[in-house]
BAFI-327822 format. One line per field, with one value per residue (C-alpha): chain; x, y, z. Coordinates in pm, 1 decimal, padded with zeros to 6 digits, always signed. Example, Ala and Ser with C-alpha at 12.3 -4.5 7.8 and 13.67 -1.06 7.14 Angstrom:
2
unit <- [A,A] .
u <- [+01230.0,+01367.0] .
v <- [-00450.0,-00106.0] .
w <- [+00780.0,+00714.0] .
***
This chain:
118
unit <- [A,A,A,A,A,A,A,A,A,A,A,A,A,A,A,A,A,A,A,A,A,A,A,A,A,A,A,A,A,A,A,A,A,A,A,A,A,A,A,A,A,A,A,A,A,A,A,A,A,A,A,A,A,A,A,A,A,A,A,A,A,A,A,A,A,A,A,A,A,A,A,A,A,A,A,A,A,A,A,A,A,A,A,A,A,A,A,A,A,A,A,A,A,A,A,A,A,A,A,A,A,A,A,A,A,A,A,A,A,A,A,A,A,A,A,A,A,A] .
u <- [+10668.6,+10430.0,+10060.7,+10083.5,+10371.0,+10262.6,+10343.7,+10583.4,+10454.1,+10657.5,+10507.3,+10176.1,+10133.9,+10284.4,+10046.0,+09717.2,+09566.0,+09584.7,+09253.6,+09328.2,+08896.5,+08993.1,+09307.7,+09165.3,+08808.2,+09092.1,+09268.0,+08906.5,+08853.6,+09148.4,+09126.5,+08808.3,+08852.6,+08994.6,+09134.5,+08932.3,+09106.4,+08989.0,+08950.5,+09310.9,+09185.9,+09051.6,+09413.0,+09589.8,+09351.4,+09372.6,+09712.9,+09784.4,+09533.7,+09785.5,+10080.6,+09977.3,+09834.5,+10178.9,+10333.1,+10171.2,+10186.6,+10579.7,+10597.0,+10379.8,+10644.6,+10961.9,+10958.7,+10885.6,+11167.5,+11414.7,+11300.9,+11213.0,+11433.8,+11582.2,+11632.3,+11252.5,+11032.5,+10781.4,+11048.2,+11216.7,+10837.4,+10794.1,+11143.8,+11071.5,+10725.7,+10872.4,+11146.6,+10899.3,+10670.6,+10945.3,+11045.3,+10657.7,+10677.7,+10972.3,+10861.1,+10751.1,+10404.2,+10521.7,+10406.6,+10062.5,+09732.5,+09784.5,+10108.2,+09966.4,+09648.9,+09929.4,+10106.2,+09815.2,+09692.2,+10071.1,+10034.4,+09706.3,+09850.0,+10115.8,+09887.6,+09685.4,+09972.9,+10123.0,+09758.6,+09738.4,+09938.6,+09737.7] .
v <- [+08417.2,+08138.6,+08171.7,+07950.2,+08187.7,+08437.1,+08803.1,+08926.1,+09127.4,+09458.3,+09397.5,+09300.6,+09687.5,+09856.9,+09665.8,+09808.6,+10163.1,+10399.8,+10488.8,+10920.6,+10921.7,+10742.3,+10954.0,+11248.9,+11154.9,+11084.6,+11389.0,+11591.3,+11389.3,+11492.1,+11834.8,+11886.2,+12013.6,+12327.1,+12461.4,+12244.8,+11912.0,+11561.7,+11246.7,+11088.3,+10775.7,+10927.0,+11121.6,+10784.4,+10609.4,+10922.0,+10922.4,+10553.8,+10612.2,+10897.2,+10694.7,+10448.7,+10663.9,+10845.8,+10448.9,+10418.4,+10701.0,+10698.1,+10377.5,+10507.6,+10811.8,+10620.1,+10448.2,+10839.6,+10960.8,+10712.7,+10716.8,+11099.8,+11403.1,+11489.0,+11851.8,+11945.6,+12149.3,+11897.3,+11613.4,+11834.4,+11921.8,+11533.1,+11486.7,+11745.3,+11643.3,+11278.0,+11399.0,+11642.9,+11322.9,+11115.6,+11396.1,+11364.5,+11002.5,+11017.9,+11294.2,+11261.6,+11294.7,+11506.1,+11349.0,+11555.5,+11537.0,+11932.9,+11805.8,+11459.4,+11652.3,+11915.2,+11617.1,+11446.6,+11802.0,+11781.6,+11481.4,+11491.4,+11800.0,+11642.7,+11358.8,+11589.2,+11776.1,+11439.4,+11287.2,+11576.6,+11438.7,+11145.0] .
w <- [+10024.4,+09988.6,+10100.3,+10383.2,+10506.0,+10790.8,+10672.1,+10918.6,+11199.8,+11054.5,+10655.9,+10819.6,+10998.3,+10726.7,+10524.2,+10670.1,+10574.1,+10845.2,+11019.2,+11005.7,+11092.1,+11424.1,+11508.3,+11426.0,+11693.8,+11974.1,+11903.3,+11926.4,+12253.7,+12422.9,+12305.9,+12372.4,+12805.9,+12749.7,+13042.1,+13241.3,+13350.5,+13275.6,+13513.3,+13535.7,+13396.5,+13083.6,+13035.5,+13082.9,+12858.5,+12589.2,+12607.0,+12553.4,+12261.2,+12078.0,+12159.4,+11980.7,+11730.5,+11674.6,+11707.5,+11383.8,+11194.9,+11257.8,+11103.3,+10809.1,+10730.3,+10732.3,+10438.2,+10307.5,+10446.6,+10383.6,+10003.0,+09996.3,+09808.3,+10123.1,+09927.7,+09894.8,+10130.0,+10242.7,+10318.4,+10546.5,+10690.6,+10703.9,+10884.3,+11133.7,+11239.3,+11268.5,+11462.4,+11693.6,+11774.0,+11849.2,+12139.6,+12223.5,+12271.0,+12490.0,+12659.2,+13071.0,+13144.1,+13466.9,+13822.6,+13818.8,+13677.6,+13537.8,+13366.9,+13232.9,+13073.2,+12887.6,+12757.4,+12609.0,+12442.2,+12323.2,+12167.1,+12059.3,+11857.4,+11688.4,+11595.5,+11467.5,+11253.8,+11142.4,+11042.6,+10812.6,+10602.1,+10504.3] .
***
């Protein structure tokens, strides 16, 4: 690739360091209510925060896994959390504030598990 050639949009975000310091303040945000429940527009906002977060993080790990000894403890430990936030991702928020609040602590956990690993 020439230097007047764009880096394609996938090498481009591969490219760029993960922010873990940023991940991990959105994961202390959205943990941070308890058991009491936060305004709907912070939980939407939170959430689309950690989905993005996990968006990212995803992308960081598969190169990992594809290239990983697929017989060793931590690549299975990688494979799993990948395959856990994927299920997050695709999971329903539920039609109530209650349920959207649990699935943004859920997520906000498995960012946190998966940011470990950086």
């Amino acid at each position: 690739m020439n230097p007047t050639q764009e880096t394609p949009p996938a090498q481009a975000h591969q490219a760029l360091p993960l922010d873990v310091e940023t991940m991990r303040r959105t994961v202390r945000l959205a943990l941070q209510y308890g058991r009491t429940l936060p305004p709907h527009q912070e939980v939407e906002a939170l959430t689309e925060d950690l989905c993005g977060h996990l968006e990212e993080l995803l992308a960081a790990m598969a190169p990992m896994l594809a290239r990983g000894d697929r017989s060793t403890r931590e690549w299975d430990q990688a494979r799993t959390l990948h395959d856990h936030a994927r299920y997050q991702l695709d999971a329903d928020p539920g039609p109530g504030l209650q349920s959207a609040a649990a699935h943004m602590k859920a997520l906000a956990l498995t960012v946190h598990n998966l940011a470990a690993l950086y």
